[in-house]
N, C-alpha and C positions, 0 to 999 in steps of 0.2 A: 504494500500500500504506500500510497504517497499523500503528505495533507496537505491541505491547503493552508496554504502560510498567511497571515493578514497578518497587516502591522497597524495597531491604533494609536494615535498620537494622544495622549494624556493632558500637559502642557506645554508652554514657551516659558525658556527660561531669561532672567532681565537680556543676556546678550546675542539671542536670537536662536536660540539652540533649539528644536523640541525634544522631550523626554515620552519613550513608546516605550508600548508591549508589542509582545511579539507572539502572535497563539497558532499554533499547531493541531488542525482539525482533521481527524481521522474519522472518515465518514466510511458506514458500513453498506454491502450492497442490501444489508436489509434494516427497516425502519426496526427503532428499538428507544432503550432508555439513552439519556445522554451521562455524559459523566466528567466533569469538572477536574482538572488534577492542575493546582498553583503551589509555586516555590519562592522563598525569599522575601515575604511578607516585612518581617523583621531582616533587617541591614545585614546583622551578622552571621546569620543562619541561612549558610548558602547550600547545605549539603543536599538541600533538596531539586537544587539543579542537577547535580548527578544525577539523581533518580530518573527524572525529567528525561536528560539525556538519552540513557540506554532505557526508559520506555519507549521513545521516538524509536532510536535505534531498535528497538525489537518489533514494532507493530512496523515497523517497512519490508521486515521478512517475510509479513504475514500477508495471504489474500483477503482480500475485500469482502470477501463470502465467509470470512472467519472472524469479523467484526458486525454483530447485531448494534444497531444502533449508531452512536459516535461521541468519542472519548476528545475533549478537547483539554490540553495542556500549555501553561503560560509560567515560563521558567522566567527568573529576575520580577516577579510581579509591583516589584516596587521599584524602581528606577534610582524617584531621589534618595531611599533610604539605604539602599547597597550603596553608594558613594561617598555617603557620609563617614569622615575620618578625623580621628583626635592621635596625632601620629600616624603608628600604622595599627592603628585599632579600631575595628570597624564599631560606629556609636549608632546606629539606623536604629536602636529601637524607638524611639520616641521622637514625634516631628517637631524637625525644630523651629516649624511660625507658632504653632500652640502650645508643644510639651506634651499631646497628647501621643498616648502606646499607637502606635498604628494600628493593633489591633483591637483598639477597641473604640470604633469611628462610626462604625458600621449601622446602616440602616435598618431597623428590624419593626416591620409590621405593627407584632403586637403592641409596642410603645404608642403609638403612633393609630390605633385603632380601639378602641374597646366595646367590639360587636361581635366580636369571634363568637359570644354563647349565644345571641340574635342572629347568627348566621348558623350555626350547629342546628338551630330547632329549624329553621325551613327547611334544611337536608334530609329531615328524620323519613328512613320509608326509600330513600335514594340507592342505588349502588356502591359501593369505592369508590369506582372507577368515575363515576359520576360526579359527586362527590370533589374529589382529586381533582378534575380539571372546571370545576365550578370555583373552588377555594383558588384554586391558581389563578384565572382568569378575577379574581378580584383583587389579589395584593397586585398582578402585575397593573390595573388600573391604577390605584395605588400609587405604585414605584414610579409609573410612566409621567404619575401627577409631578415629580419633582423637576423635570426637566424648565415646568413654567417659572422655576425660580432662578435654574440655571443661565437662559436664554433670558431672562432680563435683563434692563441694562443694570441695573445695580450689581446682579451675577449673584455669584456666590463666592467664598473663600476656598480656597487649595484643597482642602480634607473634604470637601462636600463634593466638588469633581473629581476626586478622584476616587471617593467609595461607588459614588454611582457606576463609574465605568467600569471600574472591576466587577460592582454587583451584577452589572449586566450582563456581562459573560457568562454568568454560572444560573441568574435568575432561572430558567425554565430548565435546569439541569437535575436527576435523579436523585444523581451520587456527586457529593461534591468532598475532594481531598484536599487538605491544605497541607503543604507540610513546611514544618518547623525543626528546629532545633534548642538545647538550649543555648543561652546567653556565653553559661559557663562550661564546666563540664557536666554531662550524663549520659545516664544511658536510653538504650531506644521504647519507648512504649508507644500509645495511641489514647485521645481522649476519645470519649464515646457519649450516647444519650441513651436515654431509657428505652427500653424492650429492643436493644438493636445488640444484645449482648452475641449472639448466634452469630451475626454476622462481623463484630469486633474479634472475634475467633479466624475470623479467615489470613486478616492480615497475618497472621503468625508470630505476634510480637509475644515476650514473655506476659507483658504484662498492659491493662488498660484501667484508664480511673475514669468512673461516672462524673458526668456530670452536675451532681445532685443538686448545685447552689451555682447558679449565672445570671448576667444582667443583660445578657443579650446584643452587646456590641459586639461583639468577637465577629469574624468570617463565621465562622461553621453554625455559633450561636444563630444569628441573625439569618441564614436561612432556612434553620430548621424549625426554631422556635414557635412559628405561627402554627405550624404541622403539628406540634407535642400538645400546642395550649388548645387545638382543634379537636386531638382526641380526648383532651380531659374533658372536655366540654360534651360530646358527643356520649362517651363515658358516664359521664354526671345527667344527661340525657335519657340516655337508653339504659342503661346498667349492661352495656355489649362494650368489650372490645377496639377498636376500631383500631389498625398498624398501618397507616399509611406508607407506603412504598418510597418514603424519602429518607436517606442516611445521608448526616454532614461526622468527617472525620478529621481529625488533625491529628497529625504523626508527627512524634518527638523525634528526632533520631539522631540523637549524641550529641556531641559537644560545638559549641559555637566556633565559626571563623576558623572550620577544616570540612572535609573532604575525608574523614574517616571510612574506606573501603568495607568494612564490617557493617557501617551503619547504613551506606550506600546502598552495599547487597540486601541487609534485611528490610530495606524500604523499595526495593525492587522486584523482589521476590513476594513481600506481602501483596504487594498492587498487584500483580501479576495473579498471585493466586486468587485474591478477592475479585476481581475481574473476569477467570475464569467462573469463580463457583457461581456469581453473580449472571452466567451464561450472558455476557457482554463479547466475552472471547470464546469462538468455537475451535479450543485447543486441546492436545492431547493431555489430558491431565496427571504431570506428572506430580502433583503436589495431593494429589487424592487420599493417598494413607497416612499420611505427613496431615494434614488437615482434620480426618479423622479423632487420631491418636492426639493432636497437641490442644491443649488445655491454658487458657489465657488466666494468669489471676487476675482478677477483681479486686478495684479496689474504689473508692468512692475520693472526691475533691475534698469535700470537710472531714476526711481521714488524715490529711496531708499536715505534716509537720515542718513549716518552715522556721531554722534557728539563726536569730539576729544575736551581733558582737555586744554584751553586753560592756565594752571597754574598747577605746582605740587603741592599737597597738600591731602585731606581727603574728598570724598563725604559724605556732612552733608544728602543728602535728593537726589530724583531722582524722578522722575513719573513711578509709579509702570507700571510692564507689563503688556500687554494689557489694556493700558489708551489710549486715544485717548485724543489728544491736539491739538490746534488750533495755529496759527501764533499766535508768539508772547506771551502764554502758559510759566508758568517756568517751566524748564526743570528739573532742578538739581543745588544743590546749589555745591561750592568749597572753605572746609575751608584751607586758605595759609599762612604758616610761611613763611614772606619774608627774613627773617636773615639780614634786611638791616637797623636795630636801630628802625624798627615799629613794631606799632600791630598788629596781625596777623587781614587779613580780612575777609572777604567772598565775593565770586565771584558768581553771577547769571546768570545761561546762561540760554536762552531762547528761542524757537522754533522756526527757521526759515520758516516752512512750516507747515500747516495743517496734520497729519495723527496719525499714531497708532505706539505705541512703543512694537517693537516685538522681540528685542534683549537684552539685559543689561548683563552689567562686572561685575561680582561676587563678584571683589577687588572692594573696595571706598575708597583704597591705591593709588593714581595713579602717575605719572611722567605726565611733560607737555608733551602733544600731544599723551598722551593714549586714547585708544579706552571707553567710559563711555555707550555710547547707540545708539540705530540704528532705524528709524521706518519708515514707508510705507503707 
């Protein structure tokens, strides 16, 4: 297969320059789900362009007759934030006309409506599938309404064109990937939404964490959220069910500002598998007992233990990643010049809870109440 390459201009920069995406559209000879895969959201978290890469590279091997539907991929999805530099350290997470995270900008329905349960009761008696393309055909009215503020002359600021045109890419999409890395070091897992645990199994990651507690700016939040708050409603409704056919994913995969191979392959291989089982890809499946057999832990967001410096000073020692530690466990030691006529000491922190250390700050430079490690 070959895709269609479009390149969409974003903005102008003061000296004339534009700032583009670049999206790679693999269309199938038969009509099917679409499915979204973006890389680079955050500045420093580029690893997800490899991935990107050798998916290109591998659905060109493929015939057209082995793609239902069409998989569209948009590697570098943020321009101005992969160039941002303080030295040679990439600083993109946060934009610098507001200070807001980049990911969390994002347009989301429900904010922005509160009819979702006045829209649930006229469906009642309807199909899914009905359903599904009635609730869509209303947020994209919606989404479409923002352009009138766009194309005004007064316009809009920088973050507001540029979530829209990203959203628009993925708006009418199934399945939509993000993928990320951390800032510091970690390792690789996947966030996930309720009852889509079956299918957060296919990536093949060790490990995924719910998302029990969000606000809905994120990418993956903001386009699933209207679809979760529609079943609860339809739920609270009927006292049925209802699983709409939409998954938003975000993949962690290792450590910021590399290109780590290990974490490349396990984010190329999960896509690949989840795509197949997903019958997006009509391939031989070689990951079928491998899928079977493997077992994702579970674990939930307000499980998550993040530990802040309670001292400025120099990390002498930390518990490497991927350790698991128990309450009460030394964490990380902190050596402190107090500048107050003493000797410098060292500070011991210590585990509040049982679990696995799956995040760590690259600097062992820190200021009190910096971020040092995180586990689940």
């Amino acid at each position: 297969m070959i895709p269609i390459i479009s390149t969409i201009s974003l903005f102008q920069l003061a000296s004339g320059e534009f700032l583009s995406l670049q999206v790679y559209k693999f269309i199938g000879a038969k009509s099917g789900k679409k499915v979204y895969i973006q890389s680079n959201l955050h500045g420093a978290e580029i690893v997800g362009n490899a991935v990107i890469y050798q998916i290109i590279d591998f659905l060109t091997t493929l015939n057209n007759t082995q793609l239902i539907g069409e998989i569209w991929l948009v590697p570098v999805c943020n321009p101005l934030a992969v160039n941002q530099r303080t030295h040679n350290f990439s600083t993109g997470r946060f934009n610098i006309y507001d200070s807001q995270n980049w990911n969390r900008i994002f347009w989301d329905y429900e904010k922005q409506h509160d009819d979702i349960e006045e829209f649930a009761r006229s469906q009642i008696g309807l199909d899914i599938g009905t359903i599904k393309y009635n609730f869509s055909q209303k947020i994209k009215s919606s989404f479409d309404s923002l352009l009138d503020k766009i194309n005004a002359p007064s316009s809009v600021q920088l973050t507001d064109k540029y979530r829209y045109k990203l959203q628009s890419l993925s708006f009418d999409a199934d399945y939509v990937i993000d993928l990320h890395s951390h800032t510091g070091e970690g390792i690789e897992y996947l966030y996930y939404f309720r009852n889509r645990e079956d299918s957060a199994n296919l990536f093949l990651l060790n490990y995924a964490i719910l998302f029990d507690e969000y606000d809905g700016d994120a990418f993956d939040e903001s386009f699933i959220k209207p679809w979760l708050a529609l079943e609860n409603a339809l739920l609270k409704l009927t006292g049925q069910k209802m699983i709409f056919d939409k998954e938003a994913w975000t993949l962690e995969l290792g450590t910021g500002m590399q290109m780590n191979p290990d974490s490349v392959s396990k984010g190329v291989c999960g896509i690949k598998n989840y795509l197949t089982q997903k019958s997006i890809l009509e391939i031989q499946d070689l990951n079928q007992l491998k899928t079977i057999s493997h077992q994702t832990n579970f674990r939930s967001l307000s499980q998550l233990k993040k530990y802040w410096s309670p001292v400025g000073g120099m990390i002498l020692s930390k518990a490497a990643l991927g350790t698991s530690v128990n309450q009460g466990d030394l964490l990380y030691q902190v050596l402190t010049f107090n500048k107050i006529g003493e000797l410098p000491i060292t500070i011991h922190v210590y585990a509040e809870k049982t679990g696995l250390v799956y995040d760590t700050s690259i600097n062992n430079s820190v200021n009190e109440g910096e971020f040092v490690l995180a586990t689940m």
